[in-house]
C-alpha positions as CSV (number, residue, x, y, z in Angstrom):
1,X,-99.0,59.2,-96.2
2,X,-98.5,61.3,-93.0
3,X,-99.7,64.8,-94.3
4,X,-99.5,68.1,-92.6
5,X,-101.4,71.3,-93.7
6,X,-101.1,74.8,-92.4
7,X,-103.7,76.7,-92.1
8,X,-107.4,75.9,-91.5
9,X,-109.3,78.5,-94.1
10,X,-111.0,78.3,-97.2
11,X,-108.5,76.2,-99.9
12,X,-107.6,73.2,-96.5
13,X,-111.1,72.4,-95.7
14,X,-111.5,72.0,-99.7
15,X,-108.4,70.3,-100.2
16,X,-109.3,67.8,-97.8
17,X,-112.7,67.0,-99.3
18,X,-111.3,66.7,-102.3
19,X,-108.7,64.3,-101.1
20,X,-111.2,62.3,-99.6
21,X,-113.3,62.3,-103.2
22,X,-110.1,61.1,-104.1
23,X,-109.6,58.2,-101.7
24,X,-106.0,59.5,-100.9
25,X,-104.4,57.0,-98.7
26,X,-103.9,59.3,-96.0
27,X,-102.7,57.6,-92.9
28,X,-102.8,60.7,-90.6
29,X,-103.4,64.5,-90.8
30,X,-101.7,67.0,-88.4
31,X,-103.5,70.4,-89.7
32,X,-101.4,74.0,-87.9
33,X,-104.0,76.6,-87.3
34,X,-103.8,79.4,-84.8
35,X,-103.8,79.6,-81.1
36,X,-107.6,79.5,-80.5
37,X,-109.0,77.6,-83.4
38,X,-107.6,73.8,-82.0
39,X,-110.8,73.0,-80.5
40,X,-113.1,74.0,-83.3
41,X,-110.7,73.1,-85.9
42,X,-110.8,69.3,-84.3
43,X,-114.2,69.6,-84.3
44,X,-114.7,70.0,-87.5
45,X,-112.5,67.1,-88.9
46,X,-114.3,64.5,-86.3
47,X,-115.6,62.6,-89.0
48,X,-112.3,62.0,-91.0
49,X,-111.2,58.7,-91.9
50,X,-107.5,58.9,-90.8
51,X,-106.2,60.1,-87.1
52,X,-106.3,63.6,-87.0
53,X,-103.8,66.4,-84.9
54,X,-104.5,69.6,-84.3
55,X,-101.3,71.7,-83.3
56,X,-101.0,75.8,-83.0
57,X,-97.4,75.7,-82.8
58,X,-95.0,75.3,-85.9
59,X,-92.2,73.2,-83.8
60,X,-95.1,71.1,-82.9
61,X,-95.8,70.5,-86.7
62,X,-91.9,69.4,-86.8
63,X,-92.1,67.5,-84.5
64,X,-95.2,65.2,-85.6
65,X,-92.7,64.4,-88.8
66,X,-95.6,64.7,-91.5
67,X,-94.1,63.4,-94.8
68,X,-95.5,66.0,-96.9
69,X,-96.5,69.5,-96.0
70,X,-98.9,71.8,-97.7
71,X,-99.0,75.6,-96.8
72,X,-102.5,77.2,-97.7
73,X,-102.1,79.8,-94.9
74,X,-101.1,83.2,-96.8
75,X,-97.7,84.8,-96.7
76,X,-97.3,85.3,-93.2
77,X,-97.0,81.4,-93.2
78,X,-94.7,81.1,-95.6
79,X,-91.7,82.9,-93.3
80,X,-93.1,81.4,-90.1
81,X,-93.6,78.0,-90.5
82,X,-92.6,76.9,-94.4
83,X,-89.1,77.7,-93.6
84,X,-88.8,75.5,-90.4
85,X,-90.7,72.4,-92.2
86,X,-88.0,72.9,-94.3
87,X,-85.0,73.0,-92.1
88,X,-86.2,69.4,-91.1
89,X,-86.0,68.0,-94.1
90,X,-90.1,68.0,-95.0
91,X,-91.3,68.6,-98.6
92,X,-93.3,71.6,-98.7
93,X,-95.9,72.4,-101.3
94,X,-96.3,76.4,-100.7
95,X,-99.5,77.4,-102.4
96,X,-98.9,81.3,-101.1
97,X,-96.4,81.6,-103.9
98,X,-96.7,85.2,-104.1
99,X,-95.0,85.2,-101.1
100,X,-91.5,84.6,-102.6
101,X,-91.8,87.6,-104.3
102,X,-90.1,89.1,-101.2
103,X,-86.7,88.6,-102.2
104,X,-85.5,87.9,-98.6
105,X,-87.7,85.5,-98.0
106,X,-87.0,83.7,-101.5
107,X,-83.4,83.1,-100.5
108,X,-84.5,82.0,-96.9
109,X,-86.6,79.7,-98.3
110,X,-84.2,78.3,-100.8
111,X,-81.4,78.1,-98.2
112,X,-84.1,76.2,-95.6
113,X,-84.6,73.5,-98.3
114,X,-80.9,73.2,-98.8
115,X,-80.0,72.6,-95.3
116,X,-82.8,70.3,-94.7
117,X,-81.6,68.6,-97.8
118,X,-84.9,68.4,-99.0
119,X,-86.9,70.7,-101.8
120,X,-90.4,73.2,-102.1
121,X,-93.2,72.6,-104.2
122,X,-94.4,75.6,-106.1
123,X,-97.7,73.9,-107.9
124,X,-99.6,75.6,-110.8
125,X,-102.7,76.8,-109.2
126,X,-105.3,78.3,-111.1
127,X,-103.3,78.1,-114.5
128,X,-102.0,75.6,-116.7
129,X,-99.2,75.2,-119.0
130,X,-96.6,76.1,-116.2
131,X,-94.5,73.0,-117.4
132,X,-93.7,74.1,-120.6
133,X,-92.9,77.9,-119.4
134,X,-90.6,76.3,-117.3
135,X,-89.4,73.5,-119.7
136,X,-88.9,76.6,-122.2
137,X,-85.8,78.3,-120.2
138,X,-83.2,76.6,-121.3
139,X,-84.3,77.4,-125.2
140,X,-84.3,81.4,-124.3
141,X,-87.5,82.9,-123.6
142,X,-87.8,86.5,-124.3
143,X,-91.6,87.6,-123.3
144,X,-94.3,86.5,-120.6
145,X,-97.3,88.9,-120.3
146,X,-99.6,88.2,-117.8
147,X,-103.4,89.5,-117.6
148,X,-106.0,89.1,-114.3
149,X,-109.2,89.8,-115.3
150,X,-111.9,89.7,-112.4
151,X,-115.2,90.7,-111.7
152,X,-114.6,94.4,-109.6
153,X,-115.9,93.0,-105.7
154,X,-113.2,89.9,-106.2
155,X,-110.7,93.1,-105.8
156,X,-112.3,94.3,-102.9
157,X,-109.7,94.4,-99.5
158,X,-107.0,95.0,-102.2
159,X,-105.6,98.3,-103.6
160,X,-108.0,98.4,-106.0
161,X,-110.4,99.9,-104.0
162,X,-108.4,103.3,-103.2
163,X,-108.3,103.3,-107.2
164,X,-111.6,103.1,-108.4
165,X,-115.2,102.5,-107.5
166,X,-115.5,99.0,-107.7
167,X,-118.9,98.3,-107.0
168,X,-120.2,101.4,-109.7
169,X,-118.3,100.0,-113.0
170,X,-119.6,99.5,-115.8
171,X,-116.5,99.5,-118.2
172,X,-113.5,97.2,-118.1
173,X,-110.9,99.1,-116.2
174,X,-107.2,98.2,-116.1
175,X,-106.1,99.7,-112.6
176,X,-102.4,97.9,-112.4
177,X,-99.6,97.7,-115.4
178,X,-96.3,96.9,-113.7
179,X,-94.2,93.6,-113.0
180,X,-94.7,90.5,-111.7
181,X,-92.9,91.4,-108.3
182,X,-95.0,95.0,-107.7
183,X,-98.0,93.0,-108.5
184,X,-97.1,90.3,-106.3
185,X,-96.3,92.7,-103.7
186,X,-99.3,94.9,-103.8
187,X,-102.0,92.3,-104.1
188,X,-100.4,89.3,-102.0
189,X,-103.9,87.3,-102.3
190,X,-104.3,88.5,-106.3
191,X,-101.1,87.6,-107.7
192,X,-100.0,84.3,-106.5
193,X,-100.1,83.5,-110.5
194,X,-98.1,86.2,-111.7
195,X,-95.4,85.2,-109.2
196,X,-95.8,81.3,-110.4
197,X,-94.9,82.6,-114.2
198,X,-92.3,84.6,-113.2
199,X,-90.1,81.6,-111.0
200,X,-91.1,79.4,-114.0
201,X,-89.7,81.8,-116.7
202,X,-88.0,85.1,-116.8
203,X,-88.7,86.3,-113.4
204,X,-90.1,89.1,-111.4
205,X,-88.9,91.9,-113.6
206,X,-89.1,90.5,-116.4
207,X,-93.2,89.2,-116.3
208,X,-95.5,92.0,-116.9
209,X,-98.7,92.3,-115.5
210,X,-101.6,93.5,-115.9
211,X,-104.7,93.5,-113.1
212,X,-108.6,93.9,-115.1
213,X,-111.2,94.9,-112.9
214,X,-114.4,94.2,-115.3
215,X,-118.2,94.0,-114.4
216,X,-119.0,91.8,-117.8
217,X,-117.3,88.8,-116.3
218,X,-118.5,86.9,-113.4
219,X,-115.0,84.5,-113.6
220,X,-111.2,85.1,-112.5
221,X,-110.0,85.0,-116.0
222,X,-105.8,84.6,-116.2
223,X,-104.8,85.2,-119.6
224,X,-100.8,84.9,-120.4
225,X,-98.6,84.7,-124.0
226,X,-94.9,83.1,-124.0
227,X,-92.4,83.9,-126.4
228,X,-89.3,81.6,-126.6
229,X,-86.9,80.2,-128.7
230,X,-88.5,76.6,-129.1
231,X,-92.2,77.6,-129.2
232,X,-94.1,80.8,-128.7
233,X,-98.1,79.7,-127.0
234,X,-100.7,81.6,-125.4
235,X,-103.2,80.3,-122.6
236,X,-105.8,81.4,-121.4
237,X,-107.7,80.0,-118.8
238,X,-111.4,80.8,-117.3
239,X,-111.5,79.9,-113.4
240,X,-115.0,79.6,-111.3
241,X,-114.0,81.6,-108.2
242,X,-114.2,79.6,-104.7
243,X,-117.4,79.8,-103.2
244,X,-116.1,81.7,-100.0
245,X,-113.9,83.4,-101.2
246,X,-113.7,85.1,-104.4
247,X,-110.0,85.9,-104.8
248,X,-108.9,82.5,-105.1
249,X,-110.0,80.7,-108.3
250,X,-111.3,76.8,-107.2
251,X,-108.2,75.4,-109.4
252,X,-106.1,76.4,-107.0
253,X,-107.4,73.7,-104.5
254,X,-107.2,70.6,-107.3
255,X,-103.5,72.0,-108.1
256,X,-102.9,71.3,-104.4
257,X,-104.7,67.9,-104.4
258,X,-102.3,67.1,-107.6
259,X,-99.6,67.4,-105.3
260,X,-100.8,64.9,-103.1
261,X,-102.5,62.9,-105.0
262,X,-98.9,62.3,-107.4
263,X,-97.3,61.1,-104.3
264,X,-99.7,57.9,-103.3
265,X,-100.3,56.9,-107.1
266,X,-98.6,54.7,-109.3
267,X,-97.9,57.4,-112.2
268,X,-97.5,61.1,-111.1
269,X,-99.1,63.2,-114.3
């Protein structure tokens, strides 16, 4: 497999070593980073077993026809460069997924895939149990509530900090009750999750959240209960945060590599 990434932060470089844990078949890599980072980016993958580009430009992604794309660039990424992989008729696993909270962008992004007859990948991240919630529609679900509960510095660079005193807590303080679009919206690199539950069930508006900023935990803890007419469940799952960056729970990168990985194997599970 051809694979193209964008971006160059945190969740790639991760991605790739876990692929290569993996032994994914990998038969080249074009990775889009920005102007600036081609020389140091290409650098850094030296040592990688398949042929390796380096581009800074999204038409030059197009153009090196990767067979599967994987956006781990934030939002931004998302309007600039998922749209136009899409348009070509590339697959594209977005793992920004907050970013479709903008409803513009949604429909461009739907409309992209149409016309380049091809389709998005919205994985599961750092929760589970995203297949049933969306296996669930069809038998009417009434309720998905959604709680983020992280230690108070993973909220730093986010709202958060305006709201309370994050590094002074000593109590469990719920600074955010609202919808899965507001919370998507306000904390774009918080909320990917509450955006994934709300495209897998009843939608923005109808997903509540709630964002826990709480010194007793030292985990990003996503909690969430279903109600639905075939089965009513309740997960809750308790994710180490990635090393460099404490926003993003490490399950977000294997959720990724699942992607991948499903396409080169004999049985996609």
């Amino acid at each position: 497999m051809h694979l193209g990434l964008i971006g160059y932060g945190n969740i790639t470089r991760t991605l790739i070593d876990v692929l290569a844990r993996e032994n994914a078949a990998l038969t080249r890599l074009t990775v889009l980073v920005r102007p600036g980072r081609e020389a140091a980016t290409h650098q850094a993958l030296a040592g990688h077993s398949a042929p390796v580009q380096v581009v800074s430009d999204g038409a030059a992604l197009v153009a090196a026809s990767p067979d599967l794309v994987v956006e781990c660039a934030g939002h931004s990424a998302v309007q600039a460069d998922v749209t136009a992989c899409l348009r070509a008729g590339i697959e594209t696993v977005i793992v920004s997924i907050g970013a479709l909270a903008d409803e513009a962008l949604h429909e461009q992004v739907l409309a992209a895939a149409r016309d380049g007859r091809t389709r998005v990948v919205l994985p599961a991240g750092a929760i589970g149990g995203v297949d049933l919630l969306s296996a669930l529609r069809p038998s009417g679900i009434t309720e998905v509530t959604y709680t983020s509960r992280k230690p108070p510095l993973a909220w730093r660079g986010t709202p958060a900090e305006t709201l309370l005193d994050l590094p002074s807590l000593t109590d469990a303080t719920v600074f955010f009750s609202g919808n899965a679009r507001d919370a998507a919206l306000q904390y774009p690199k918080n909320a990917n999750v509450a955006a994934t539950l709300a495209l897998a069930g009843i939608g923005f508006e109808g997903t509540q959240v709630q964002m826990i900023a709480d010194p007793q935990v030292t985990q990003n803890i996503h909690e969430y209960s279903v109600r639905a007419g075939a089965t009513d469940y309740t997960m809750r799952i308790q994710g180490n945060p990635s090393p460099d960056n404490p926003k993003t729970s490490v399950a977000t990168v294997y959720s990724a590599a699942r992607e991948v990985l499903n396409r080169l194997r004999e049985v996609a599970i």
